[in-house]
Structure formats: C-alpha cells, structure tokens
N, CA and C atoms as a LAMMPS dump frame, in Angstrom:
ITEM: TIMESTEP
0
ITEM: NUMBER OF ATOMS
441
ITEM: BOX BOUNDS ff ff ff
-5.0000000000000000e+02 5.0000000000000000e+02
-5.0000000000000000e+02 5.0000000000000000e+02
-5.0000000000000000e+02 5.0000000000000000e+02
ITEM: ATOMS id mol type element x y z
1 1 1 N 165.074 332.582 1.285
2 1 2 C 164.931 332.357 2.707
3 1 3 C 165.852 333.306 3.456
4 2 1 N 165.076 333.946 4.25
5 2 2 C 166.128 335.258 5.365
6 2 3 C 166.2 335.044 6.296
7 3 1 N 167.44 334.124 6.96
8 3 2 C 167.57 333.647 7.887
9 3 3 C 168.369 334.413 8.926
10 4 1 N 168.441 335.471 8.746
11 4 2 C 169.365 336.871 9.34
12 4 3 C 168.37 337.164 10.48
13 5 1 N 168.543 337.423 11.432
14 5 2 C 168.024 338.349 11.825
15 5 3 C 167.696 339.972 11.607
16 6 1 N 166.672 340.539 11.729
17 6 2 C 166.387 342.029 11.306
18 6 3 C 166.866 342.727 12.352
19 7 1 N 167.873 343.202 12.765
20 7 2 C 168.263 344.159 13.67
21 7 3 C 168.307 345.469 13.516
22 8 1 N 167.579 346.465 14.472
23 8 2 C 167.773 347.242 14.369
24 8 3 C 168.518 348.417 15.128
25 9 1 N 169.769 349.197 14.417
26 9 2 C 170.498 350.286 14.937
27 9 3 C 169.435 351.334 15.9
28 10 1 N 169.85 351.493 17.111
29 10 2 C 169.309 352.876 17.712
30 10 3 C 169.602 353.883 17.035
31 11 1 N 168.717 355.365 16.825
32 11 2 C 169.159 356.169 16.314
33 11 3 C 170.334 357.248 17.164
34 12 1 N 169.952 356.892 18.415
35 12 2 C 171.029 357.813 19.255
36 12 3 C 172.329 356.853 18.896
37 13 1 N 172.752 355.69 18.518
38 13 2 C 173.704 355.505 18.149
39 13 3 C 174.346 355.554 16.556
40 14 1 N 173.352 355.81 16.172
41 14 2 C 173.745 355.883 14.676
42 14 3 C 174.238 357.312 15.005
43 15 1 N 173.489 358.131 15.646
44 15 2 C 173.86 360.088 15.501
45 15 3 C 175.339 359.889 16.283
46 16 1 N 175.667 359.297 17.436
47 16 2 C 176.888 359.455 17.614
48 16 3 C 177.885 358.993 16.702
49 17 1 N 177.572 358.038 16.019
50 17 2 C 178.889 357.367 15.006
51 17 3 C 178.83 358.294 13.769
52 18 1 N 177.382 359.282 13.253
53 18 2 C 178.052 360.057 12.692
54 18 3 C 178.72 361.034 12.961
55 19 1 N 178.362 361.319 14.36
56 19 2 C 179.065 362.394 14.774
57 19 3 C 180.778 362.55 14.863
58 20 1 N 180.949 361.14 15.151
59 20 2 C 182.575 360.561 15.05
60 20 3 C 183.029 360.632 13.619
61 21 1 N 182.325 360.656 12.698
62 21 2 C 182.813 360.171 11.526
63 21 3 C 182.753 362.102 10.568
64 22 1 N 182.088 362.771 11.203
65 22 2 C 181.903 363.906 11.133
66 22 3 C 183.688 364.989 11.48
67 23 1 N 183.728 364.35 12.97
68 23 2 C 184.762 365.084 13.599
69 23 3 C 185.978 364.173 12.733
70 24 1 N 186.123 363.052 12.408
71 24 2 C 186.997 362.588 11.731
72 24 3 C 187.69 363.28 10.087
73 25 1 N 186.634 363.741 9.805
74 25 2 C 186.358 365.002 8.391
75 25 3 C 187.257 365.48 8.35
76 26 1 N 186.629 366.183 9.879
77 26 2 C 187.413 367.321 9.72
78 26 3 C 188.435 367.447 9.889
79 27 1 N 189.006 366.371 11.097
80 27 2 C 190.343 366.174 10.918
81 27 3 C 191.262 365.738 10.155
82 28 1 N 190.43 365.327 9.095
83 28 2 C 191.24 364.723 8.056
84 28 3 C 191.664 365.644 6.963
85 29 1 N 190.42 366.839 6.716
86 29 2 C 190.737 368.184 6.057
87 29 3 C 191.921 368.416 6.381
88 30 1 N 191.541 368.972 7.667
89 30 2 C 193.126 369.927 8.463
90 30 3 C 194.764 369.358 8.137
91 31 1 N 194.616 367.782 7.917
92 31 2 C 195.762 367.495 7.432
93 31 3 C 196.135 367.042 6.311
94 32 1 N 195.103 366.989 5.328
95 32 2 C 195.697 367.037 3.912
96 32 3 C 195.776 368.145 3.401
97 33 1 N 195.381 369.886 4.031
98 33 2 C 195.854 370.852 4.074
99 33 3 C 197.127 371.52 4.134
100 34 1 N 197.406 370.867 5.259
101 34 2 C 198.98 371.373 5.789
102 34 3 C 199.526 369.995 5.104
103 35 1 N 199.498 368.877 4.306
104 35 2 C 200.142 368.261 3.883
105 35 3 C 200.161 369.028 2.524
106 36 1 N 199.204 369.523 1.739
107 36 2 C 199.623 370.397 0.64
108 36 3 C 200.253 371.701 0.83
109 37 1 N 200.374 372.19 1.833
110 37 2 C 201.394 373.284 2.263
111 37 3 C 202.278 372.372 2.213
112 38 1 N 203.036 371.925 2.641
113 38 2 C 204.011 371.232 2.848
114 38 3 C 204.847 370.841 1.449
115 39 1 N 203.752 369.713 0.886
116 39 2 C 204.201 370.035 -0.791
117 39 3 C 204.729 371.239 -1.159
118 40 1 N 203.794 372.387 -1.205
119 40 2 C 204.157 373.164 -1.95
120 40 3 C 205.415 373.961 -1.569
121 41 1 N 205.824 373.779 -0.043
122 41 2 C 206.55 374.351 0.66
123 41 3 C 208.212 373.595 -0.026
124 42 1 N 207.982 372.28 -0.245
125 42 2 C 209.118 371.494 -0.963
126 42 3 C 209.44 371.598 -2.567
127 43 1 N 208.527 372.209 -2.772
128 43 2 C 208.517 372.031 -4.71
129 43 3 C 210.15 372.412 -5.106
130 44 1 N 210.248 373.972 -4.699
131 44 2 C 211.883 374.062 -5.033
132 44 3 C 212.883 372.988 -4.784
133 45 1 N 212.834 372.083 -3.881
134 45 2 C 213.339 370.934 -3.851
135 45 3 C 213.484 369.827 -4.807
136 46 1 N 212.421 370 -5.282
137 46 2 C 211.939 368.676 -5.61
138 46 3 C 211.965 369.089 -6.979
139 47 1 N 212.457 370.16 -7.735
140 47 2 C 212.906 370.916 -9.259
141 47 3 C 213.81 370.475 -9.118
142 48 1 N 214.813 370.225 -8.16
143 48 2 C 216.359 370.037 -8.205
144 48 3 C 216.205 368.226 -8.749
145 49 1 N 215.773 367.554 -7.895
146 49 2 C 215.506 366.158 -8.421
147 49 3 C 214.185 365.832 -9.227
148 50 1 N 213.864 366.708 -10.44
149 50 2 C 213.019 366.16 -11.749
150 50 3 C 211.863 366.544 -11.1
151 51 1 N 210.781 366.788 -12.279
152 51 2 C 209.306 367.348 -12.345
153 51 3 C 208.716 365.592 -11.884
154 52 1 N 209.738 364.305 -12.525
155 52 2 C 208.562 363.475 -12.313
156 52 3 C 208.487 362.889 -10.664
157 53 1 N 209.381 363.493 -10.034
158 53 2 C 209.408 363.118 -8.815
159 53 3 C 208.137 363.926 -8.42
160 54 1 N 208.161 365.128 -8.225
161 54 2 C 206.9 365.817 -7.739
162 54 3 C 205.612 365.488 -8.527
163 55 1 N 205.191 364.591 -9.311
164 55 2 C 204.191 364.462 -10.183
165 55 3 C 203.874 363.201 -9.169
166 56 1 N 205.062 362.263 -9.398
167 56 2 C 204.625 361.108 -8.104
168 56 3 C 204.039 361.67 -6.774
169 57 1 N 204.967 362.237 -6.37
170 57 2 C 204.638 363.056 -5.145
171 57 3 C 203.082 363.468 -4.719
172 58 1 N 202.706 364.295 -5.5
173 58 2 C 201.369 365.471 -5.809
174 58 3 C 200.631 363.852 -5.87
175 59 1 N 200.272 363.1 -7.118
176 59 2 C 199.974 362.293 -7.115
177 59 3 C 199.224 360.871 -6.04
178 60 1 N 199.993 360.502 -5.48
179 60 2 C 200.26 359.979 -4.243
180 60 3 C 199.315 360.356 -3.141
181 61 1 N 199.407 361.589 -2.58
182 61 2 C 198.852 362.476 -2.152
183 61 3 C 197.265 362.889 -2.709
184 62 1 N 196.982 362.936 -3.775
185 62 2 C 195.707 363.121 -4.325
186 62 3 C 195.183 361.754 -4.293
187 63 1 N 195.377 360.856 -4.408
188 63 2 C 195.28 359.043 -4.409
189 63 3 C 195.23 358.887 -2.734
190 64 1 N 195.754 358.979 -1.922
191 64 2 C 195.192 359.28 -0.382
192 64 3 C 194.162 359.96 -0.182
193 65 1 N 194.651 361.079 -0.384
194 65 2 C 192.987 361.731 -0.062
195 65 3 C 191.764 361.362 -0.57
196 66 1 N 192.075 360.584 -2.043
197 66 2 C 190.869 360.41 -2.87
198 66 3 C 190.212 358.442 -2.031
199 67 1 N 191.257 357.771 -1.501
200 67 2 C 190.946 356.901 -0.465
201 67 3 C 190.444 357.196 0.797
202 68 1 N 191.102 358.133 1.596
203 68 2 C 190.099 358.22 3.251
204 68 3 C 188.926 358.862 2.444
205 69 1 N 188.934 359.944 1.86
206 69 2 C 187.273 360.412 1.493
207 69 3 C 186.682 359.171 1.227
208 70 1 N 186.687 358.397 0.25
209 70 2 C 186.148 357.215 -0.011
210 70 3 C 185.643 355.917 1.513
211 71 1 N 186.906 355.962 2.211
212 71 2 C 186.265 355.399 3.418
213 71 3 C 185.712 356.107 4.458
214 72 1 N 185.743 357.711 3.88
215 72 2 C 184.764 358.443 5.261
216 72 3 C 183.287 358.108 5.165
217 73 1 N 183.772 358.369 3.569
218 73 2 C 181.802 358.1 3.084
219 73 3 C 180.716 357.224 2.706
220 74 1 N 182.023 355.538 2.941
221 74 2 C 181.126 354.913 3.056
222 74 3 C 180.905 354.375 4.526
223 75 1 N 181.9 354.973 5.753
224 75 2 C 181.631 354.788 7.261
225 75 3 C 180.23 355.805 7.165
226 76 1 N 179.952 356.873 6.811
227 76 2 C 179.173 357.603 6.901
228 76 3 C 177.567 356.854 6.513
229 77 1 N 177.466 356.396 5.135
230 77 2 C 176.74 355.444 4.583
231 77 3 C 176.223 354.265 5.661
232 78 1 N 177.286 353.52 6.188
233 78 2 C 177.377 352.657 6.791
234 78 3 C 176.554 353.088 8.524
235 79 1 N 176.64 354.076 8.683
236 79 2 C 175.96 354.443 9.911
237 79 3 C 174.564 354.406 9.902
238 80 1 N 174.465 355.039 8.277
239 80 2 C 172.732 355.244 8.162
240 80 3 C 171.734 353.342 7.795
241 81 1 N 172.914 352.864 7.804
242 81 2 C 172.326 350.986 7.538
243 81 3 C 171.082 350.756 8.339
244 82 1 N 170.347 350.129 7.927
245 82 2 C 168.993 349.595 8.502
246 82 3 C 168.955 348.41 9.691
247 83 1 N 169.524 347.549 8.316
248 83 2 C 169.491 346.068 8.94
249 83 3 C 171.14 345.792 8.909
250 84 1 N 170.94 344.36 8.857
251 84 2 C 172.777 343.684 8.868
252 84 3 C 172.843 343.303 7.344
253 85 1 N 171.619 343.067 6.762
254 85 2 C 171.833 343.033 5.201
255 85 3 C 172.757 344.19 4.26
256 86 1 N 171.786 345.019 5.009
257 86 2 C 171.636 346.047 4.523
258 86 3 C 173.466 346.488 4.462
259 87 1 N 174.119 346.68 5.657
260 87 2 C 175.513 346.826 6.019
261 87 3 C 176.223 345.879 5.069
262 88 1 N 176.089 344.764 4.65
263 88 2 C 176.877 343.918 4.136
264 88 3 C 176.872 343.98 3.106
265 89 1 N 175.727 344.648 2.135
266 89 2 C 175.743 344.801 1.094
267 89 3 C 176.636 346.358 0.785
268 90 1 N 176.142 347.066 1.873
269 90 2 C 176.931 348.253 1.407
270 90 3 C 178.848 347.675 1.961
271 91 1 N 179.129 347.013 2.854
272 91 2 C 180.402 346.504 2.437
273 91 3 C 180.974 346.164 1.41
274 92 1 N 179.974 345.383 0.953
275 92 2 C 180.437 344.37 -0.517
276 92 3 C 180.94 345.491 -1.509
277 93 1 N 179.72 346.5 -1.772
278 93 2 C 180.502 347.835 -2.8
279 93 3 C 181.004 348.054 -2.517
280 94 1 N 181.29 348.676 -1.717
281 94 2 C 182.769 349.353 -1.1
282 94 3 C 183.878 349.167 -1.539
283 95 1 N 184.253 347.441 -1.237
284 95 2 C 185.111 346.651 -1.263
285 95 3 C 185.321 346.691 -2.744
286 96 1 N 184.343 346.327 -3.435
287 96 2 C 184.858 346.417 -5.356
288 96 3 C 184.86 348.064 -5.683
289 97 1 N 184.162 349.239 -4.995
290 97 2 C 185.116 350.142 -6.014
291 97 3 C 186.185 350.31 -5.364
292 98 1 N 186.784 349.778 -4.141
293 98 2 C 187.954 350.659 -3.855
294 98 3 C 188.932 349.431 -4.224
295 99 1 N 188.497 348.276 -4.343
296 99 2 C 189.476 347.491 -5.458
297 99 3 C 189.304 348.007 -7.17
298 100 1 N 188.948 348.73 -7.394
299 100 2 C 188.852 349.201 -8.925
300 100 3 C 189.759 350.299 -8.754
301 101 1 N 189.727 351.102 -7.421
302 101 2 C 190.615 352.518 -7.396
303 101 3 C 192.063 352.203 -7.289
304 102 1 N 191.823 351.655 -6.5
305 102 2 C 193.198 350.711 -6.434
306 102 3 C 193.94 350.463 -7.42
307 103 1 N 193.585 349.675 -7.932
308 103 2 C 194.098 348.975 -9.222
309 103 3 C 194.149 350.324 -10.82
310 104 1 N 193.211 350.95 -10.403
311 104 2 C 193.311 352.396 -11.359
312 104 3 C 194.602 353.122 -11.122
313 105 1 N 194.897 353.181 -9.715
314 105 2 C 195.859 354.101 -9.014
315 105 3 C 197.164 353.28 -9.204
316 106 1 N 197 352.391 -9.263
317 106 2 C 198.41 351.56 -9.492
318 106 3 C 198.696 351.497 -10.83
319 107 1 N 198.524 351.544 -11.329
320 107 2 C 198.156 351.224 -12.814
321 107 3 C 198.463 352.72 -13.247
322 108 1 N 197.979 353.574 -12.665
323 108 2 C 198.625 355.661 -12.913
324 108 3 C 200.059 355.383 -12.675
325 109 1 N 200.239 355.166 -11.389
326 109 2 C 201.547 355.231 -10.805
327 109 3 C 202.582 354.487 -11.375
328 110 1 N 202.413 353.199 -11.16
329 110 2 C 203.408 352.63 -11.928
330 110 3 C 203.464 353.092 -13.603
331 111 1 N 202.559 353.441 -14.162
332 111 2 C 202.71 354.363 -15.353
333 111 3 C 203.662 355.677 -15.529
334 112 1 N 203.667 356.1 -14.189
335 112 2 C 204.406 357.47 -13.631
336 112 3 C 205.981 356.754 -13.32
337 113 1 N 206.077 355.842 -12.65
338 113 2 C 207.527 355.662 -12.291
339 113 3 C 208.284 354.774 -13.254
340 114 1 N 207.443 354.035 -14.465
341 114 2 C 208 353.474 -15.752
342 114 3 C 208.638 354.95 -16.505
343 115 1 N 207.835 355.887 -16.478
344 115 2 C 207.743 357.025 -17.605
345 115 3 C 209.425 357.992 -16.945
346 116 1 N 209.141 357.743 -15.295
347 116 2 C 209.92 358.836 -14.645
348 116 3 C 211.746 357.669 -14.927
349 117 1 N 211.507 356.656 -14.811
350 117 2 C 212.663 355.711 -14.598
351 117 3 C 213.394 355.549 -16.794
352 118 1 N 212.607 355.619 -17.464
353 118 2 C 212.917 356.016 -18.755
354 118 3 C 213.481 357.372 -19.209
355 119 1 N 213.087 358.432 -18.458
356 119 2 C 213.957 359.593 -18.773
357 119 3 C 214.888 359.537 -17.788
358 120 1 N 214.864 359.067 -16.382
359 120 2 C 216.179 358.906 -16.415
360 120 3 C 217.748 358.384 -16.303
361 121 1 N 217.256 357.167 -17.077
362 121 2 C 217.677 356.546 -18.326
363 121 3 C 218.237 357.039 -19.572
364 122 1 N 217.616 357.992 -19.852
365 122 2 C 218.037 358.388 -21.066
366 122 3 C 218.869 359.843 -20.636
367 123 1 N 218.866 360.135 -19.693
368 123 2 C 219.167 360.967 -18.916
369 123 3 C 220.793 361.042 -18.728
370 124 1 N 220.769 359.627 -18.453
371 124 2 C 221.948 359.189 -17.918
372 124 3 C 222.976 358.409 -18.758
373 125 1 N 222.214 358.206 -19.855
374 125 2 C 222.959 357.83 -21.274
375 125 3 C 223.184 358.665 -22.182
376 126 1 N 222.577 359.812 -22.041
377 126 2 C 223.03 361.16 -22.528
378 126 3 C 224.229 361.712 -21.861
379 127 1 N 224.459 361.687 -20.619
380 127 2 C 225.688 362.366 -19.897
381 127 3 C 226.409 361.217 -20.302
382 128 1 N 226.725 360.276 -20.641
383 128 2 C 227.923 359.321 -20.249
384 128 3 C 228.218 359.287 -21.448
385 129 1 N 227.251 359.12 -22.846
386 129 2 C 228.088 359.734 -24.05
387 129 3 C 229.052 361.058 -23.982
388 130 1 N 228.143 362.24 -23.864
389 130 2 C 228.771 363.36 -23.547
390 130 3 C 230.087 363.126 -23.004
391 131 1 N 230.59 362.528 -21.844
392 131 2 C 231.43 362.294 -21.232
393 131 3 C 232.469 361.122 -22.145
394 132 1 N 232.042 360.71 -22.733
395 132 2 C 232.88 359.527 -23.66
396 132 3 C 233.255 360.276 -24.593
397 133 1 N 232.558 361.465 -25.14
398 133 2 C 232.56 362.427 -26.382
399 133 3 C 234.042 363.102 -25.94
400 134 1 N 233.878 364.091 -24.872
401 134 2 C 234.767 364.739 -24.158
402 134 3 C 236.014 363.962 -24.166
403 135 1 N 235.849 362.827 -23.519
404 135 2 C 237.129 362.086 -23.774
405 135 3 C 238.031 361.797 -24.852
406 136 1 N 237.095 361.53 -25.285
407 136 2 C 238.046 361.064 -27.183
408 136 3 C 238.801 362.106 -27.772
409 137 1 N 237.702 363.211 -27.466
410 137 2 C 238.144 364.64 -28.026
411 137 3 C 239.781 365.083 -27.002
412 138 1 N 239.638 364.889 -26.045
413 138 2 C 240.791 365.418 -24.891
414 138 3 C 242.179 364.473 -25.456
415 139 1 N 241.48 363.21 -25.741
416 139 2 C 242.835 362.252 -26.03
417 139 3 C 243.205 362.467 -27.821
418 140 1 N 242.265 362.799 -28.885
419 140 2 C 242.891 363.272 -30.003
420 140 3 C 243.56 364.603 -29.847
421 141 1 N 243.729 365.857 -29.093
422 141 2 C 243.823 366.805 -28.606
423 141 3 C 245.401 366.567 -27.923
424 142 1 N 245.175 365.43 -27.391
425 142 2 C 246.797 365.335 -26.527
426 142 3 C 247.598 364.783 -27.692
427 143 1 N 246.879 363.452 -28.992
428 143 2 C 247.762 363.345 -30.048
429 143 3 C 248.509 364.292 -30.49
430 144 1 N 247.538 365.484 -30.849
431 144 2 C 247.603 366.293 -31.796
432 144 3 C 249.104 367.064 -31.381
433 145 1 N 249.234 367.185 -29.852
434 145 2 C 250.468 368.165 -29.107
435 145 3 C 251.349 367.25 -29.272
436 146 1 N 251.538 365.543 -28.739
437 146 2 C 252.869 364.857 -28.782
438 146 3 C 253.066 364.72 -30.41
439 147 1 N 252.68 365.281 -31.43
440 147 2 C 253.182 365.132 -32.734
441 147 3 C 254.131 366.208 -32.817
C-alpha cells in the first residue's frame, strides 16, 4: 500500500540545485588543492616530528575529501529524485555507505595512531636506556678516578 504521495520535482528546480551543487565542486576542488599545497608546503616540518605524523596528516585529508565527494554526489543524485520514495531510498544508502566509510576510516586511523604511539614508545625507551647506559658508565668512570 503507497500511501505517499507522488510528488513531483520541477525540472527548473532540479537544474538550479544542480547547478548549486555543481558550483559547490568546484569550490570544493579549489580547496583541497591549496590544502595539499599546504601539506606539502609543511612536510619539512612535519620530518622533524616523525613520518607517522604526516601519514596521519596526508591521511585525514584524503578521508575528507573522500567524504564531501561522497556527499557531493549523492546531493547530486538526490537532485535527479523522482518522487519522495525515491529520495528516501537514495538517503537510506547513503547513510549505510558512509557509515561503512566511516567506520573503515576509523578503523585506518586509529590503526595509524596505535602504530604511530608504539614507536614512540619505543622511541622513548630507547633514549632513556641510552641515558641510564651513559650514566652507569659516567659513575663507574668517576669510581675508577677516586681509586
């Protein structure tokens, strides 16, 4: 039983909302552009504090972009809808793959900042031996003179 009403979108309004969703593109190009300039403009930076920082970084950044594309194109999708069924169903997908990306992307990341937080960890238990090493050595060294 279809108890919906069948409504139908004008096409002069569907052409303007793609047209919005068009100019939105592009603006969205232009700044994940100069946001990868930008990256790349920081990398020497970001050598000084570890490769896995910039892996998050880069990362992050590719996981954004790979989300607004995802909601440009299904606003885009969403313009060309028929009915109100029709819209709700293309909501409904939407909604489960970008809860699957999600949960993919989290699931990378926190993979990335377990991996990045273990080296340095070990990082840092490497210098503080070293430094305990040094010591022992400095204080058998001072034995060695008060004999």
């Amino acid at each position: 039983m279809n108890i919906a009403p069948n409504l139908e979108v004008p096409n002069a309004l569907r052409e303007l909302a793609e047209k919005g969703i068009d100019q939105a593109r592009q603006a969205f190009e232009g700044f994940i552009e100069e946001a990868r300039q930008t990256v790349a403009a920081t990398q020497g930076g970001a050598h000084t504090a570890g490769a896995s920082t910039q892996d998050m970084a880069s990362y992050s950044l590719r996981a954004a972009e790979q989300n607004v594309r995802a909601t440009l194109d299904f606003a885009q999708r969403l313009t060309r809808a028929r009915s109100l069924q029709e819209a709700l169903q293309l909501q409904a997908d939407f909604a489960c793959s970008q809860l699957a990306a999600v949960q993919a992307q989290a699931t990378e990341f926190g993979g990335m900042a377990q991996s990045a937080t273990k080296q340095d960890s070990e990082h840092a238990m490497n210098a503080a031996r070293s430094g305990a090493d040094q010591s022992r050595m400095s204080m058998e060294d001072g034995d060695e003179v008060g004999r």
